[in-house]
C-alpha positions as CSV (number, residue, x, y, z in Angstrom):
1,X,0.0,0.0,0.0
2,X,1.7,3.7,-1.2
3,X,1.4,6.2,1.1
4,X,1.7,9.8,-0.6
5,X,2.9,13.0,1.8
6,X,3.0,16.6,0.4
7,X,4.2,20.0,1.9
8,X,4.1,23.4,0.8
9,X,7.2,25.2,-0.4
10,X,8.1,28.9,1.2
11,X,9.1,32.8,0.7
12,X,9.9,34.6,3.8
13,X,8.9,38.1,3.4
14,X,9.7,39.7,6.1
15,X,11.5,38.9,9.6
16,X,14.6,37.7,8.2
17,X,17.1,36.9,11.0
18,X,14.9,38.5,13.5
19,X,12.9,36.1,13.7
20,X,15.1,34.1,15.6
21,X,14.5,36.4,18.4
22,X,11.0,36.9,18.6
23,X,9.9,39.1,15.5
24,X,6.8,38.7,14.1
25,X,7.2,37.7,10.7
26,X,4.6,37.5,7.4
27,X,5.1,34.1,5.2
28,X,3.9,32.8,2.4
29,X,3.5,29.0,0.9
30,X,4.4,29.1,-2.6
31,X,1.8,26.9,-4.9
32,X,5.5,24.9,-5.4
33,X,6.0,21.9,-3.1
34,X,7.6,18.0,-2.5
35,X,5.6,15.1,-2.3
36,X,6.8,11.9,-0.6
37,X,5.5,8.5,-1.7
38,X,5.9,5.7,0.5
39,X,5.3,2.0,0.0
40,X,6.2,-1.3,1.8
41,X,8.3,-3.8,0.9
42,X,9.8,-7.2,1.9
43,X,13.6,-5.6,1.2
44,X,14.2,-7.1,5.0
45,X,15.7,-4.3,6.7
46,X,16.4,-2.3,4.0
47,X,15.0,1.5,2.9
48,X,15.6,2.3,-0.8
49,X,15.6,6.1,-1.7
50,X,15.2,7.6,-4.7
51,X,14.7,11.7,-4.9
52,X,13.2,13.2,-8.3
53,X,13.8,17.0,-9.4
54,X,11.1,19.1,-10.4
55,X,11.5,18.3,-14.4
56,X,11.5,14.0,-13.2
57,X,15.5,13.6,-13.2
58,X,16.6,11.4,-10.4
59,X,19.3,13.8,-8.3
60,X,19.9,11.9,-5.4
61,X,19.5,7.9,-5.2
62,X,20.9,4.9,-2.1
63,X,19.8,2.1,0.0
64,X,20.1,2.3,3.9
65,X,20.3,-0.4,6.3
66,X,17.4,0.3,9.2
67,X,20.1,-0.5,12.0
68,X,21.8,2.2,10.6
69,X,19.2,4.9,10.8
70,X,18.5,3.5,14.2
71,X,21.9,3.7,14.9
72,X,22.3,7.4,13.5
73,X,25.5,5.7,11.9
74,X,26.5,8.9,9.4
75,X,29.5,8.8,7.0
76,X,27.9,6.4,5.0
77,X,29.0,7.5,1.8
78,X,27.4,11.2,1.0
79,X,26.6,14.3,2.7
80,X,23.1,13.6,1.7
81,X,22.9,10.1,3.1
82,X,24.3,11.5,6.3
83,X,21.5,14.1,6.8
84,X,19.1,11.6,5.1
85,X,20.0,9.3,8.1
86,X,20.3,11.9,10.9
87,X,16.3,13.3,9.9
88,X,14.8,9.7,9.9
89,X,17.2,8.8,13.5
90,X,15.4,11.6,15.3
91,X,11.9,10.7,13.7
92,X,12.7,6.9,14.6
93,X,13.5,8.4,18.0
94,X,10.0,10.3,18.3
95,X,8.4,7.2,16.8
96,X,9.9,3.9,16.8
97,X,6.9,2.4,15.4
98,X,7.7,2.6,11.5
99,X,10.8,1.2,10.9
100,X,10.0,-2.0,13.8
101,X,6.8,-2.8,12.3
102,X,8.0,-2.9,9.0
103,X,10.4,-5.1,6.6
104,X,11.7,-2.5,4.2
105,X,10.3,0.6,2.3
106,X,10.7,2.1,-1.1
107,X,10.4,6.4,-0.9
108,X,10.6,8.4,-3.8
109,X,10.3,12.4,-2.9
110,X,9.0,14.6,-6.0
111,X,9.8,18.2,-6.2
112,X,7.3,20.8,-8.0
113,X,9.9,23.5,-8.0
114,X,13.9,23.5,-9.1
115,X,15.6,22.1,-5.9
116,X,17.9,24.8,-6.4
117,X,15.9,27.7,-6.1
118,X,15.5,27.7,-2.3
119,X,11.8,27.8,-1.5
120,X,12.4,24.8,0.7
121,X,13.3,21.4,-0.6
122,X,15.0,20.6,3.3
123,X,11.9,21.9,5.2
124,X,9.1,20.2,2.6
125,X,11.0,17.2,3.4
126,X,11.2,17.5,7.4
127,X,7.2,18.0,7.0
128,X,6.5,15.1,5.2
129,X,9.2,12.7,7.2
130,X,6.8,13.9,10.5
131,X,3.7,13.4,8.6
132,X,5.2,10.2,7.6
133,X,5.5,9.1,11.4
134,X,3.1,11.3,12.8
135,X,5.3,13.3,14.4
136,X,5.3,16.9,15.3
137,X,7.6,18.6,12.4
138,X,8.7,21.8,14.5
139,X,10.6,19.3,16.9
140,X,12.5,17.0,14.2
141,X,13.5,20.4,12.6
142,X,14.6,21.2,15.9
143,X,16.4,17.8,16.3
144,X,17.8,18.1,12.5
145,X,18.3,21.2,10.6
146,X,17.6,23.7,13.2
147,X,16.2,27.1,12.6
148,X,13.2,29.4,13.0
149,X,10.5,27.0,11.8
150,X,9.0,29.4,9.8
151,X,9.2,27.3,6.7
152,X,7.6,24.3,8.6
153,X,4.2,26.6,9.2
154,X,4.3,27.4,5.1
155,X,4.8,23.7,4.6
156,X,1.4,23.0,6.6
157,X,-0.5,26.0,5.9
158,X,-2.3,27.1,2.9
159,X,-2.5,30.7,3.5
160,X,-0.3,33.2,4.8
161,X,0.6,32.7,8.2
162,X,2.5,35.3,11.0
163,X,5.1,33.5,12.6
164,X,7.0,33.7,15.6
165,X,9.1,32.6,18.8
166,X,7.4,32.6,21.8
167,X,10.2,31.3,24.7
168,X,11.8,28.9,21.7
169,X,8.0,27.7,20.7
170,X,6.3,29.2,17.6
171,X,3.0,30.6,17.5
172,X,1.6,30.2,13.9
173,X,-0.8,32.8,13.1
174,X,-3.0,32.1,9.8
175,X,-4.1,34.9,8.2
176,X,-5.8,36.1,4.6
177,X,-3.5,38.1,2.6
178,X,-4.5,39.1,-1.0
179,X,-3.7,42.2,-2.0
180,X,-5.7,44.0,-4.8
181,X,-2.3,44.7,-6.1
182,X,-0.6,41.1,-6.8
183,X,-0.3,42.3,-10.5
184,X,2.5,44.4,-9.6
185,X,4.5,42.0,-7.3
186,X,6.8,39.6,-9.0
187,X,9.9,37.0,-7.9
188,X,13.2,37.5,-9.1
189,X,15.4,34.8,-9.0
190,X,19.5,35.6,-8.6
191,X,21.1,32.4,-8.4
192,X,23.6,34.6,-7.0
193,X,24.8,33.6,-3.1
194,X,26.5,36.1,-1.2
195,X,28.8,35.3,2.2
196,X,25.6,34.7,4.6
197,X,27.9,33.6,7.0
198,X,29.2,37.4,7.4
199,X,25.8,38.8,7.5
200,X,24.9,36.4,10.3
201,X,27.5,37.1,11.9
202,X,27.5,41.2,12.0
203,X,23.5,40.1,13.1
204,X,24.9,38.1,16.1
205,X,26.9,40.5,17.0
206,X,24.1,43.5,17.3
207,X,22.1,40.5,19.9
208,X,22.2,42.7,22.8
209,X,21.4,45.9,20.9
210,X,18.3,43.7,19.2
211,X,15.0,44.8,21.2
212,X,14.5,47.6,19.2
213,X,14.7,46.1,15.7
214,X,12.6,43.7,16.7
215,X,9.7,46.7,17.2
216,X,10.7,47.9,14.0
217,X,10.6,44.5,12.5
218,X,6.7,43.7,14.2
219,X,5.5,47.4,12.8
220,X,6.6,46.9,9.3
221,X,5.3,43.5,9.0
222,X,1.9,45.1,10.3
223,X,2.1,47.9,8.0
224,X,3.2,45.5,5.1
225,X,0.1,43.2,5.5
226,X,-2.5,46.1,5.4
227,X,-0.8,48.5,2.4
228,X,-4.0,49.4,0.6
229,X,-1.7,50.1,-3.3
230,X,1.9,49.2,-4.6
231,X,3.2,52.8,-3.8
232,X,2.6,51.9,0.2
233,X,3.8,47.8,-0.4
234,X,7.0,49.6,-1.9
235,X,7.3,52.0,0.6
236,X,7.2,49.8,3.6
237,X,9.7,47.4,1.4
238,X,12.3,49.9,1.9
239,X,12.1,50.7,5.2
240,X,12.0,47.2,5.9
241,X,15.6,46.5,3.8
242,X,17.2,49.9,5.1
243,X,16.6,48.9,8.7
244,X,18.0,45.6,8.0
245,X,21.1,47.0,6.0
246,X,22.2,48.8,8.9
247,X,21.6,45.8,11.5
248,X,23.6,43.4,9.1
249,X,26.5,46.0,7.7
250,X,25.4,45.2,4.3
251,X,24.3,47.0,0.9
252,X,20.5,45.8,0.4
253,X,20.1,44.1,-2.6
254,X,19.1,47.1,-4.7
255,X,21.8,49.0,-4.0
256,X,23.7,45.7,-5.3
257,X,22.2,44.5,-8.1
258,X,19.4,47.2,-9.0
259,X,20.6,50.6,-8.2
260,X,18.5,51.9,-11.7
261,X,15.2,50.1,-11.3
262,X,11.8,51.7,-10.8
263,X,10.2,50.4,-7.8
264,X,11.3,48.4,-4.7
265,X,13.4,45.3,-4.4
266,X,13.3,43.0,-0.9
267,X,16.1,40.5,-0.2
268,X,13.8,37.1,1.6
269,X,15.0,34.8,3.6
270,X,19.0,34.7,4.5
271,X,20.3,38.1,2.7
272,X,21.8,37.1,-0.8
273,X,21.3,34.7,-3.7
274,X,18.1,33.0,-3.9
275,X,14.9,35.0,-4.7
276,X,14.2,38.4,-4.2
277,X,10.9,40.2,-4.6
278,X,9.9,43.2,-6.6
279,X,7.0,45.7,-6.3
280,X,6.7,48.2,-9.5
281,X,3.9,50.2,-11.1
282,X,4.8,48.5,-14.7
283,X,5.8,44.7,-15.1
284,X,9.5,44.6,-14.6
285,X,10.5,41.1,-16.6
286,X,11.9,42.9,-19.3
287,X,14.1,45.0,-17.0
288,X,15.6,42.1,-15.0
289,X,16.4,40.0,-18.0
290,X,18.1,42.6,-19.4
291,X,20.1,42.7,-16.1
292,X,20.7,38.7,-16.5
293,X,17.9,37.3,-14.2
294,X,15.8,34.9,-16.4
295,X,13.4,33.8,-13.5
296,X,10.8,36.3,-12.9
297,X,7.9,34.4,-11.4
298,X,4.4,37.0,-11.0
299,X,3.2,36.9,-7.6
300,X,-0.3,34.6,-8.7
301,X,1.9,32.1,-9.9
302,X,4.2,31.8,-7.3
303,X,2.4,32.7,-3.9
304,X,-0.8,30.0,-2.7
């Protein structure tokens, strides 16, 4: 008997790196996701895995030994077996019900999206590994990957949601966001990363000083979510990526890239190469491409 698991991908629009201590911020599930398919088989002892890219080619296939996922024995070969094994230890750990009760399995995980344009093939997977052993997904990202969690409440929500960390636990807020003015947002892909490590690093460093970002940070996603027309979205954009230039000591992502373009750019997520999003009176395609940025998704074909 298969057994099919899907989780929304994710854009995090605002709340970048504040999150982590205690911002509210506003996230979207992108139509874009991963499906896991999971059968049974007599392969005694055995899981066979075979991971599929969003246009079908196979990217990532092995066969692991149950005893060694229960074992959280790593350096089996790859870096992807290794985290492949350490996310199924912790959910054997939460529920060792799957792997004793059965004789082998076959999964095969399906992307809807590029794998490498970030809108989360490692947190779609964590979501449907817990829905796979009905497990809660916040703690095995916890026990795995680490992070905000932010992209776990996209993967199981299919509207917008305001997230964030109450003492370490999130507090997932769904909410209806659908702005008369999607026409003019689009999603620019730069395929471009940046040194994240420095920018999370100046961000560490600003911890103590942090308390009134984080104000800043819960007033802009507030006036973000109720802008009534694209002039106001852009506005509140800016504010949002000048107060975040200062905290992190780096250029925003217009001053790099798109110093010339009409309307407002937002770096989401970790500052630097994945995608970015654009607000503009006109559509801007033809401006990016010129630039070199190929991948300009409109916000209704992109956003839930």
């Amino acid at each position: 008997m298969k057994k099919t698991f899907y989780s929304n991908g994710k854009l995090l629009i605002t709340g970048e790196y504040t999150v982590l201590d205690g911002a509210t911020a506003l996230a979207l599930p992108t139509k874009m996701g991963q499906y896991l398919e999971v059968e049974e088989t007599g392969d005694n002892g055995w899981l066979t895995w075979i991971s599929l890219d969003a246009d079908d080619t196979e990217w990532y296939r092995d066969k692991l030994p149950f005893a060694g996922i229960i074992g959280n024995r790593q350096h089996w070969g790859s870096p992807e077996a290794d985290t492949l094994i350490g996310i199924l230890h912790h959910a054997h750990v939460a529920n060792t019900d799957i792997l004793k009760n059965a004789k082998g399995f076959t999964i095969i995980t399906r992307l809807t999206f590029p794998r490498h344009w970030g809108l989360g093939s490692s947190s779609t997977l964590i979501n449907n590994i817990a829905q796979w052993f009905s497990i809660d997904a916040f703690q095995l990202l916890n026990n795995s990957f680490g992070g905000s969690g932010y992209d776990i409440a996209c993967a199981q929500n299919d509207t917008a949601v305001l997230y964030r960390l109450e003492n370490g636990s999130p507090v997932v807020t769904p909410i209806e966001f659908h702005p008369a003015f999607t026409d003019n947002i689009y999603f620019v892909y730069l395929n471009r990363k940046q040194n994240s490590r420095e920018a999370i690093a100046a961000y560490r460093e600003q911890r103590n000083e942090i308390a009134p970002v984080i104000s800043q940070i819960d007033s802009l996603t507030d006036a973000l979510i109720n802008a009534n027309n694209v002039a106001s979205f852009a506005f509140v954009i800016e504010q949002h990526e000048d107060v975040m230039s200062v905290l992190l000591r780096t250029p925003t992502v217009k001053e790099t890239w798109f110093p010339d373009f009409t309307g407002a750019v937002k770096s989401l997520g970790a500052w630097g190469g994945d995608f970015v999003m654009a607000a503009a009176e006109s559509d801007p395609t033809n401006y990016f491409r010129q630039k070199g940025f190929g991948v300009v998704v409109p916000y209704k074909e992109m956003i839930l």
